[in-house]
Structure formats: structure tokens, C-alpha cells
N, C-alpha and C positions, 0 to 999 in steps of 0.2 A: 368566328362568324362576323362578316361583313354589316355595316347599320344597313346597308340595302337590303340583303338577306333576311336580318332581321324584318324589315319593313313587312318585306315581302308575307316571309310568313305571316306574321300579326293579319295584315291588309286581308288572307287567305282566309284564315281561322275566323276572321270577326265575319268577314262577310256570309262566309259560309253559316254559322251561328245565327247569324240574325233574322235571312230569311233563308227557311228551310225550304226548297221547292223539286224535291226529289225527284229525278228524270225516269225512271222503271214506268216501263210502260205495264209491268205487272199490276193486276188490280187484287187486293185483297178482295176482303168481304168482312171485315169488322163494325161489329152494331155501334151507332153511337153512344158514347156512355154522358150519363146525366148529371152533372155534379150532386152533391146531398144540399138542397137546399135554394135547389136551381128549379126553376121553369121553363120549358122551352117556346120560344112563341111565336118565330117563323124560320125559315131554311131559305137559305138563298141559294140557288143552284147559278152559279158563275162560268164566265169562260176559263179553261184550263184547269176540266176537270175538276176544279175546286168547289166545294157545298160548306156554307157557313151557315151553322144554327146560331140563330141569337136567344142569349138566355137570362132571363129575369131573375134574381136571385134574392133569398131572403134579408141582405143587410142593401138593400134596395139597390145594390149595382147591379150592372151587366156583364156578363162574359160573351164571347163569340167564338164558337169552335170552329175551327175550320181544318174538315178534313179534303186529302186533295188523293185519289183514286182507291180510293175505301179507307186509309189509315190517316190518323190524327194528324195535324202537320203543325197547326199552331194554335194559341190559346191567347187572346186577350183579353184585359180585365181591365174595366171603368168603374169610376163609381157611379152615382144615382143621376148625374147629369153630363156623362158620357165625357168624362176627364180619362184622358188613358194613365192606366196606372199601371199593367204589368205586362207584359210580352214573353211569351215561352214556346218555345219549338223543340221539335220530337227529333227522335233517330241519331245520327251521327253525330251533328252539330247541335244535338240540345244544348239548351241555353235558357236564361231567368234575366230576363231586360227590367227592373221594377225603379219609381219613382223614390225617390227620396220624401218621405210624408213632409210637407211644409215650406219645402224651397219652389212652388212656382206652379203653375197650369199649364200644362201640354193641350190644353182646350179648354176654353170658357166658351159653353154655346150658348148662353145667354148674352155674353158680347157679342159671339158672331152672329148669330140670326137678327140682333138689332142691329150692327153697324156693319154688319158684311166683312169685319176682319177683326184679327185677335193675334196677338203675338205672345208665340207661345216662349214660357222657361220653366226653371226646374233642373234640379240634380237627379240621377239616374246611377245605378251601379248594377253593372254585369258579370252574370258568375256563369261558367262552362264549367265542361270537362276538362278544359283545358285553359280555361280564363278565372280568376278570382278577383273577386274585389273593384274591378273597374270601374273607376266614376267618369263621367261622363257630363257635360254639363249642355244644355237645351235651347237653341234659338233658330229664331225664323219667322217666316209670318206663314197663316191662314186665311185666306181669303175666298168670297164668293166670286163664282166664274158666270154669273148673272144666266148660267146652262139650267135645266132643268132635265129629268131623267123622267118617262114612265116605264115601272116594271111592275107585269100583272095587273096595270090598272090603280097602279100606287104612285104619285107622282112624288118626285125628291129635288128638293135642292143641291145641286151640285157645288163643293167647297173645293178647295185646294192646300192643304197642308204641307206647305214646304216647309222642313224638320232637318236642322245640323248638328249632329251631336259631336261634340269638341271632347276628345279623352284628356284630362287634366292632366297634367307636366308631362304632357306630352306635346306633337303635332297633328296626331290624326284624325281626322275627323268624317264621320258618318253620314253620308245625304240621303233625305229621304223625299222622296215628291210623293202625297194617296189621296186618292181623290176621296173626300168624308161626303156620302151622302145622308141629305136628314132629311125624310119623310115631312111634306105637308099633311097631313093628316092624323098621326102618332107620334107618341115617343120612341123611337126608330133611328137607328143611326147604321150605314149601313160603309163598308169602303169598296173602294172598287178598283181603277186604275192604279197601278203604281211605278214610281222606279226607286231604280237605289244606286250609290256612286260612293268613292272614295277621294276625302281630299279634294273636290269638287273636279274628281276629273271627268271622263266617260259614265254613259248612264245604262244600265240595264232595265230596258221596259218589261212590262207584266202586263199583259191585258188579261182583267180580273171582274170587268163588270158584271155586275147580274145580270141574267136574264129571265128568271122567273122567280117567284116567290111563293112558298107555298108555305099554309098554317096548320094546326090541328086536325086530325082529319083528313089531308089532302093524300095524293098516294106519294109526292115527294118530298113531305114535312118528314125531318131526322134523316135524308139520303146522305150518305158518306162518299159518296162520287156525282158529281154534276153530270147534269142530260149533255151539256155541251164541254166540249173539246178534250173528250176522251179517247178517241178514235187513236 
């Protein structure tokens, strides 16, 4: 096999791995499941069919599920001041994106809400079905786009987290653009826009913003399909 071929596949397998955004216009109907030890404490209903519950959890971090037309699609994990620390996606292309504990911040929001930017690092290692062991190393900047967002009546600071993950003894590298929004009023982190690119070539966009938020109680708090772009 050819190193192009090779590329190729690799370039294939990661991307598809990383963001899972499955085209079936089939909708399931699976209940949201609640981690042991988690709290749910709002649902953000996005464009492209996608519903993210954000979940408060007993060793004080956060996760965010996000299902995208009834079934699970991906899983994030921060710890208590909304550091990203793990990334996993369902189906085909599952995959386990997680930090190296102690090489670096993929977000410090205490730097970014005081000075409006933060450069993130850190070591990272990806395992698939078809991937073991992949490190991965972390640079870019975070910055405020001085934007603000209201959803529901929750107004948010809009961020920018441009994100290159470089594979070690290799050349490939991973791009990531998401827009991080952070709640004026709570502890709230919420993402929304995104794209993603290889090698810093072409870019596939996502429009993922919210558009409603509901909490406890509401009739679309724990929804597994968004009110919009399901159709």
C-alpha cells in the first residue's frame, strides 16, 4: 500500500471517529440514560437535530450528552471548572479522545473570562476500534468574539476555541474551530457552532447552536431529539 493510501485511510478512520454525526434520517426513540452519580440540570435543544443534556456530577465535574435523533452520539467530560478532559462517540466510529492528567489545559476559564483568551495544551491519547494508543499533542488559542448569545432568556458569552491536535511521529494533524459558550448568569458552559479539517486543509461546518434551553420540569428537559432541524 501506497503512503498516500495509507494517509488516506488514517485521514478517513480519525475523522470519522472523532465527530460522530450520523446521516439516517431514522429517529429512534431511546430514553436518556443518567450516569450513577450525575445530575441533570438543563437540555439544550440545537440545530441539527441534536439535544445536549448538561450534567453535574458527584466528583464536581461535568459531562454533556449529546444525543442527535433519539440515539446517544457523543459524551463529554470536564472537570469542575469546565477543562475538557474526555471525548467519546457512539456507533461505527466509536472512539475514547481523553487527556493525559498533568501535561497542560485544553481551557482555563478563569484566564479566559478575565483576559478574553487562553492557549490551550496538553497531551491527549485515542483509542478506537480501529485506533490504539494514539497521542496526540494540543495547541491553538481561545479567544472572545466580544458576540453575546441569548437562549431562553440566558444570555452567554460567546468564545472561540481554535484546537490542532498534532499526532506524535507523525504529520497529521486534527483541526478543530467550537464555539464555547459561557452563561452570564451560572455556571454553564454550553458549545455550539463548529467545524473540523485535516492538516489545515478544507473545513466541514456544523451549525449546532441552541436554540432553547429547558430545565427540570420543562416538557423538553432530557429530550433525545431537538425541536429543530429534524425534519
Amino acid at each position: 500500500m501506497t503512503q498516500q493510501a495509507r494517509r488516506a485511510i488514517w485521514t478517513t478512520a480519525v475523522t470519522a471517529a472523532l465527530v460522530s454525526l450520523p446521516a439516517s434520517a431514522a429517529m429512534a426513540a431511546d430514553p436518556l440514560r443518567v450516569p450513577a452519580g450525575c445530575t441533570p440540570v438543563v437540555t439544550a435543544h440545537k440545530n441539527g437535530c441534536t439535544a445536549t443534556t448538561i450534567l453535574h456530577c458527584a466528583d464536581d465535574g461535568w459531562m454533556a450528552l449529546s444525543y442527535r435523533r433519539g440515539s446517544l452520539n457523543n459524551t463529554l467530560h470536564y472537570d469542575t471548572a469546565w477543562d475538557f478532559k474526555m471525548w467519546e462517540t457512539e456507533g461505527a466510529g466509536a472512539m475514547n479522545f481523553a487527556a493525559v492528567l498533568g501535561t497542560g489545559k485544553a481551557l482555563d476559564m478563569a484566564a479566559l473570562t478575565e483576559t478574553g483568551a487562553h492557549t490551550p495544551t496538553g497531551d491527549f491519547v485515542m483509542n478506537s476500534n480501529i485506533i490504539r494508543g494514539q497521542e496526540y499533542a494540543l495547541s491553538g488559542t481561545t479567544t472572545a468574539t466580544g458576540e453575546t448569545l441569548e437562549v431562553s432568556g440566558e444570555v452567554f458569552d460567546v468564545y472561540l476555541a481554535e484546537r490542532a491536535f498534532a499526532r506524535k511521529g507523525a504529520t497529521q494533524v486534527l483541526n478543530f474551530s467550537t464555539e464555547l459558550l459561557v452563561s452570564q448568569s451560572r455556571d454553564l458552559v454550553l458549545e455550539g457552532n463548529f467545524s473540523r479539517g485535516v492538516n489545515n486543509g478544507p473545513r466541514e461546518e456544523f451549525d449546532l447552536r441552541p436554540q432553547k434551553i429547558y430545565g427540570p420540569g420543562e416538557a423538553g428537559f432530557l429530550a433525545t431529539a431537538s425541536e429543530f432541524g429534524c425534519g
